[in-house]
C-alpha positions as CSV (number, residue, x, y, z in Angstrom):
1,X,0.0,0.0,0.0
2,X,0.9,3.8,-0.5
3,X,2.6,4.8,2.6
4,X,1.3,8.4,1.6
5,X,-2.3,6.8,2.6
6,X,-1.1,4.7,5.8
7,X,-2.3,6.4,8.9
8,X,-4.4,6.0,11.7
9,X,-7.3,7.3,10.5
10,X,-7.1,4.5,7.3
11,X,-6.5,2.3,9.4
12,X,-9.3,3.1,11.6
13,X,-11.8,3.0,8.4
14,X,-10.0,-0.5,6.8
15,X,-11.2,-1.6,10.5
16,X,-14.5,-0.6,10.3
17,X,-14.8,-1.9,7.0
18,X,-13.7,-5.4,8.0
19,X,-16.2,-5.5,10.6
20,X,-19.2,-5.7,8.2
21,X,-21.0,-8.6,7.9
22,X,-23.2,-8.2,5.2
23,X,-24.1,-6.5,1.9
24,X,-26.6,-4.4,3.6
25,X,-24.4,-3.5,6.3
26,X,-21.9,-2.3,3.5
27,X,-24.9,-0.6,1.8
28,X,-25.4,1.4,5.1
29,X,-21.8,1.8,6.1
30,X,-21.4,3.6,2.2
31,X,-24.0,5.7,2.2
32,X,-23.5,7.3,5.7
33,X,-19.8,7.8,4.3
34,X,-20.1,8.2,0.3
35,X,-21.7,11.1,-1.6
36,X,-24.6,9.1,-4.1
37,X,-21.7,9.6,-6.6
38,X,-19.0,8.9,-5.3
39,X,-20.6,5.1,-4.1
40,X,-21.5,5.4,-7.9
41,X,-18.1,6.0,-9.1
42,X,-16.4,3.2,-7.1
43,X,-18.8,0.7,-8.2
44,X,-18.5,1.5,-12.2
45,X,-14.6,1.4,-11.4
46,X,-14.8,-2.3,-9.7
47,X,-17.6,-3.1,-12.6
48,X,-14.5,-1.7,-15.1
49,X,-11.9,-4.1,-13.4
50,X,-14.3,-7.3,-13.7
51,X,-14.7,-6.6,-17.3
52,X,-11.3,-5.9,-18.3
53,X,-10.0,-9.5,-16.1
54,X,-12.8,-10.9,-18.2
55,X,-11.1,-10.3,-21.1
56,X,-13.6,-7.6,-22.3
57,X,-11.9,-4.7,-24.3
58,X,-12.4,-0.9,-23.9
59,X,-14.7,-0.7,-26.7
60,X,-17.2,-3.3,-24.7
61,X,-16.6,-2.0,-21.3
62,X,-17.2,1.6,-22.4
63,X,-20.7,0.0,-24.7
64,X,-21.6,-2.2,-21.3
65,X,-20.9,0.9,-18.5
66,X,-20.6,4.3,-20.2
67,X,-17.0,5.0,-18.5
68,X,-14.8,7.2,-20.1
69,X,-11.5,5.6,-21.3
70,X,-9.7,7.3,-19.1
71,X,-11.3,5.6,-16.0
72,X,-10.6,2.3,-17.9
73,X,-7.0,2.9,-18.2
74,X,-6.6,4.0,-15.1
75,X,-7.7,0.9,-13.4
76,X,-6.0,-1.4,-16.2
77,X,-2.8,0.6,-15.0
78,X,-4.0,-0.7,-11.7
79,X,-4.6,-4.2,-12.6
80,X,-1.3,-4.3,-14.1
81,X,1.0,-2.5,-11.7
82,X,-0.8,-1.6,-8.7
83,X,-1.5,-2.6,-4.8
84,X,-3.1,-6.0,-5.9
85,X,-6.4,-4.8,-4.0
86,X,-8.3,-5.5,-7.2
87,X,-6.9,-8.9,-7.7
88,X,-7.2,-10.1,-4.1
89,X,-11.0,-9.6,-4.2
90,X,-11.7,-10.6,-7.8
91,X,-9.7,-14.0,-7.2
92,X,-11.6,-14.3,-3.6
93,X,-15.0,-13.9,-5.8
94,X,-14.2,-16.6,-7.5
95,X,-14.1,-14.8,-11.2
96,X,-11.1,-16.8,-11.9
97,X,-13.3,-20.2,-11.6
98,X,-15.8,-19.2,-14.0
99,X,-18.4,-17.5,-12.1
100,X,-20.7,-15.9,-14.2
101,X,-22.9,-13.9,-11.6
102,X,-19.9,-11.4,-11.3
103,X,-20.2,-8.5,-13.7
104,X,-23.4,-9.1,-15.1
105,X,-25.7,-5.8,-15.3
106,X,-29.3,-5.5,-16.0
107,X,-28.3,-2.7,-18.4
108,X,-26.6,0.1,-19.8
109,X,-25.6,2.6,-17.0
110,X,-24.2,6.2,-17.4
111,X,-22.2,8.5,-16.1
């Protein structure tokens, strides 16, 4: 991790976040934290890294989410050469094994 981010206050909200037990508790947790867009913006970002280790290309992602380029090579660069934090959960979600639940929409979504 960026040692620029690593202080107790992280630390103190990577806590807090391992303490949930459920999607609705992460729902709740989010939105007493997260602006409606911000929420929004992390999701089409994780929704961008399923795709692209799904072997979609930007063409498709950008068709399937409405994401601009930029946000797709931005996490590409961060599938490639970042933290690992996208890997660690895609792999824990099983996308790796097939699972076909994970990035599936129920339809085209904007910016």
């Amino acid at each position: 991790m960026n040692d620029k981010l690593k202080d107790r206050h992280m630390d103190d909200l990577c806590d807090a976040i391992l303490t949930l037990r459920s999607r609705e508790e992460c729902y709740a947790l989010f939105e007493d934290l997260c602006t409606i867009a911000e929420m929004k913006s992390l999701a089409q970002r994780f929704q961008v890294a399923i795709l692209l280790e799904k072997g979609h290309t930007y063409t498709e992602i950008f068709e399937e989410t409405g994401v601009s380029t930029a946000t797709i090579s931005r996490v590409k660069r961060c599938l490639d050469y970042g933290a690992d934090g996208y890997k660690t959960v895609l792999d824990r979600m099983n996308l790796q094994d097939g699972n076909e639940e994970i990035g599936k929409t129920e339809g085209k979504e904007t910016k």
